[in-house]
N, C-alpha and C positions, 0 to 999 in steps of 0.2 A: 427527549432525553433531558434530564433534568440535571444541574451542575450544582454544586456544594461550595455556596457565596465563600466561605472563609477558609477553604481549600488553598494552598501556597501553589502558585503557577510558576512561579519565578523561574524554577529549574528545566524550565518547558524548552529550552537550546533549539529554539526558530528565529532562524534568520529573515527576515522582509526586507524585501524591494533590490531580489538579485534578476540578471539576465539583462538581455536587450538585443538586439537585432532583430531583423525581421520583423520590423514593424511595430514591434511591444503588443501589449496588449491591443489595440485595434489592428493590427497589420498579419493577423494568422489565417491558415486556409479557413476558410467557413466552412461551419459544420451545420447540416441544412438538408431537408430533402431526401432524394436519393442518394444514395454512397457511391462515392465518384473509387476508382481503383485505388488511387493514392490513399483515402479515406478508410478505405477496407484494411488497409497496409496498417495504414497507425491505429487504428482500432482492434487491428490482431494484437497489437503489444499493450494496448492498455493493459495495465496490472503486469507490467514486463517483466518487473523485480528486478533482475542483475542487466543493469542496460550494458554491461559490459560484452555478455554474450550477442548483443545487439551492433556494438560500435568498435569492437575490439579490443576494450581496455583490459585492464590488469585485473585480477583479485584481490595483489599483495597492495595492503596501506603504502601511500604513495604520502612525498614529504612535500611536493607543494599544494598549497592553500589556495582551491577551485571556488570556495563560495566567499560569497557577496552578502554585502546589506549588511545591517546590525539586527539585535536585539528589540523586541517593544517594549519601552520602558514602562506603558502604561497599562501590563500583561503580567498583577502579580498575584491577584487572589482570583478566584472563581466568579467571584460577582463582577469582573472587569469582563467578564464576558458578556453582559449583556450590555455597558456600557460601549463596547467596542468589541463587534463581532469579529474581528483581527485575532482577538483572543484565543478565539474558540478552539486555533491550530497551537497557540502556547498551551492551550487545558488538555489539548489531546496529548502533548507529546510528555508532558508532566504524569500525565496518569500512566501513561504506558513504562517510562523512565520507572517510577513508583513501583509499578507491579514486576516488572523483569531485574529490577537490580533483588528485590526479594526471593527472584527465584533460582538467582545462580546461588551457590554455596561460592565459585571462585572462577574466577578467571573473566567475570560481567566488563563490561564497559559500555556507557550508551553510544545511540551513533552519535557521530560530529556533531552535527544538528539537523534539524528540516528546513530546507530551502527550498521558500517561495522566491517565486521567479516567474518571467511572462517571457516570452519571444524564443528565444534562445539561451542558454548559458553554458559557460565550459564545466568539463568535469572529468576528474583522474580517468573515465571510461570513453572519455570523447568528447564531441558536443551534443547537447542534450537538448530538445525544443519542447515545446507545450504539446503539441498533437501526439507525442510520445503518448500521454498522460503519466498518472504519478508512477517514480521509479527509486527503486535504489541502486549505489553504485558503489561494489564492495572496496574500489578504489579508495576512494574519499569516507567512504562510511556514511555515506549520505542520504537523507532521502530527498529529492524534490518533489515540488508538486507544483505548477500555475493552479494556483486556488480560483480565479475565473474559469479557467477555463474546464475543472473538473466536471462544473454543474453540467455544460453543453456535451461534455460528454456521455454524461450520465443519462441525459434526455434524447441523446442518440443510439442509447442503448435501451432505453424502452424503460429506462427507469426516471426518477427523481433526485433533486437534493435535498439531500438532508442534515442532519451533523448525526444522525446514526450512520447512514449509509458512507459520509466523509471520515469518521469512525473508526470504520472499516475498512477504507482504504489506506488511511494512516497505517492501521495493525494493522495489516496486511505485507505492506512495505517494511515495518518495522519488525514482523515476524523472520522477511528476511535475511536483516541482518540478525537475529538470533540464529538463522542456520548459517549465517557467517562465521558465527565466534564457535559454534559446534562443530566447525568443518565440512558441515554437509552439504557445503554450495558448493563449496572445493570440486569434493566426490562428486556432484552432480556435473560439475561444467567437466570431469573427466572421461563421462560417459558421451563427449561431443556434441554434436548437433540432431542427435537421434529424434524423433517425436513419437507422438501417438499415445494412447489412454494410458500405456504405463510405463511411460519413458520416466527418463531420469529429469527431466526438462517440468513435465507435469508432477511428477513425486516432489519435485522443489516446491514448485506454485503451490500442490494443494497441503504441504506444511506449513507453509505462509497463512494459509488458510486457519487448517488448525490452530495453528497459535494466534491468531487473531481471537478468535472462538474461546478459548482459555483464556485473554486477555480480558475479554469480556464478563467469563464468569466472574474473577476476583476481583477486578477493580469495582465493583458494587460492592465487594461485601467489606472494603476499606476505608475503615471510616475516616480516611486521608486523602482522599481519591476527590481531584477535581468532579468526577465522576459519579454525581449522589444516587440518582436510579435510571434504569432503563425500565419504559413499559413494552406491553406487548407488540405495539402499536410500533414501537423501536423495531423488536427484533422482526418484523417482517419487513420492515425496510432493510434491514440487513440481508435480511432471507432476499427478498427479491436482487439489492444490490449483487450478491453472488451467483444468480440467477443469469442476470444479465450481463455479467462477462464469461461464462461459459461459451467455451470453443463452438462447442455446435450451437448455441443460439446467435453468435457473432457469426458464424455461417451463415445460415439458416439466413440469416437476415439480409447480409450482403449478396449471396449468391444464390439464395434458394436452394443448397443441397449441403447435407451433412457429409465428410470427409474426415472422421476418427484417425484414420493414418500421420495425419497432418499436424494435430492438436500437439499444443505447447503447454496448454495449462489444464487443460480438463474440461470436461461437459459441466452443464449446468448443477445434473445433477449431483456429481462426482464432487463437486465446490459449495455446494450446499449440507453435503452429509460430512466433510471437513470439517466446516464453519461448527453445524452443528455436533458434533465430535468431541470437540475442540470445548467448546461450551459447555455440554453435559457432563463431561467429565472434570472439567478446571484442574486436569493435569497436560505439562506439557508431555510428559512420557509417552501419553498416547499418541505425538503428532507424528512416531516415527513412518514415515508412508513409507521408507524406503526397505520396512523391513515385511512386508507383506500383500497380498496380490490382493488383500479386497480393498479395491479404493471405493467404493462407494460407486461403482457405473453401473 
């Protein structure tokens, strides 16, 4: 993925060097091996989206101030990305700011910011740790993510790191909070605790999806966009990143057996045909999942 040196990052709203407990960055469960039960647990919620449905927080915007850290002051054009890979999470969230403020007509606001953070940290929806993996939390309007700790889970997931596939997770989280300001997380957390390949629980996820995939299409064609090109080479690390958070392959892996009843976000390939959806079309209209039964399974 190639970055655009003279691209304005400035407005990239990431916070660094929030959380602590547990250890911080060296003191979290090892991710290793076999998948120990606990491990199966946190690895079902990677790609959580609303940790609230997880810890019991709120939906409604909450008035005290959960994150931590400042700003990186040294995080303002495109080409500070290569001087300081720190950046790369200020370019991600600049591009995606870029693209979604242009696609509301009215009522847009970005999230709060993205907050990096290691160990533990609080948040309008609870408290929130690394082994989660990246999440948002309609409380606060946030996204987090422990930026260490994404890559070990990515390679516990049979995939790689990459900054397509980190990308991707960013949109993905930040597709989110677009179905926050739409309401359709609302309606989704109203339909309960339901699962299964076409619960309200997975219709959420695999819009996250979508829009990620649409986010993708236009921030290339912007000639403002931190985001100068993607090759092919990108989008199948995308491809595969979606791949390998699929319900039934996060199965499949932990347990040896697929269980569709269960699923929270969708099969692999139900998240892939999203992704790709989402992209072929570079409209958000099409991410509406909740208004039709072919998800793509």
């Amino acid at each position: 993925m190639e970055y655009r040196p003279e691209a304005d990052i400035s407005g990239g709203n990431v916070r660094y060097g929030g959380g602590g407990g547990g250890g911080g960055r060296g003191g979290r469960i090892a991710v290793g091996g076999g998948l120990g039960g606990l491990i199966v647990l946190l690895i079902a919620l990677f790609f959580g989206g609303n940790i609230g449905d997880v810890l019991g927080g709120q939906a409604e915007p909450q008035t005290q101030d959960t994150t931590v850290g400042s700003n990186n002051p040294n995080c303002k054009t495109g080409a500070d990305v290569e001087r300081d890979r720190d950046c790369r999470w200020t370019a991600y969230m600049a591009a995606l700011n870029n693209y979604w403020s242009s696609a509301f007509t009215e009522g847009f606001r970005p999230p709060a910011s993205m907050q990096l953070f290691s160990g533990q940290i609080a948040t309008a929806c609870g408290t929130g740790s690394s082994e989660m993996g990246p999440f948002y939390c309609p409380g606060d309007e946030t996204i987090f993510v422990d930026d260490s700790f994404v890559g070990q889970l990515l390679q516990q997931l049979g995939t790689e790191q990459s900054d397509p596939a980190e990308l991707y997770i960013v949109g993905h989280e930040y597709g989110h909070h677009i179905s926050n300001l739409t309401g359709q997380m609302s309606a989704a957390r109203q339909a309960g605790n339901d699962t299964g390949p076409k619960s309200a629980a997975v219709r959420l996820e695999l819009q996250a999806d979508c829009y990620a995939g649409v986010f993708f299409a236009n921030t290339i064609k912007d000639p403002n966009s931190p985001i100068k090109a993607i090759t092919q080479d990108d989008l199948d690390r995308i491809v595969v990143a979606a791949r390998a958070v699929g319900d039934d392959h996060i199965q499949k892996q932990s347990t040896g057996r697929v269980v569709p009843e269960s699923w929270t976000h969708g099969s692999s390939q139900m998240r892939q045909y999203w992704v790709a959806k989402g992209f072929q079309s570079g409209n958000p209209n099409t991410c509406d999942t909740f208004a039709t039964d072919d998800l793509g399974g």
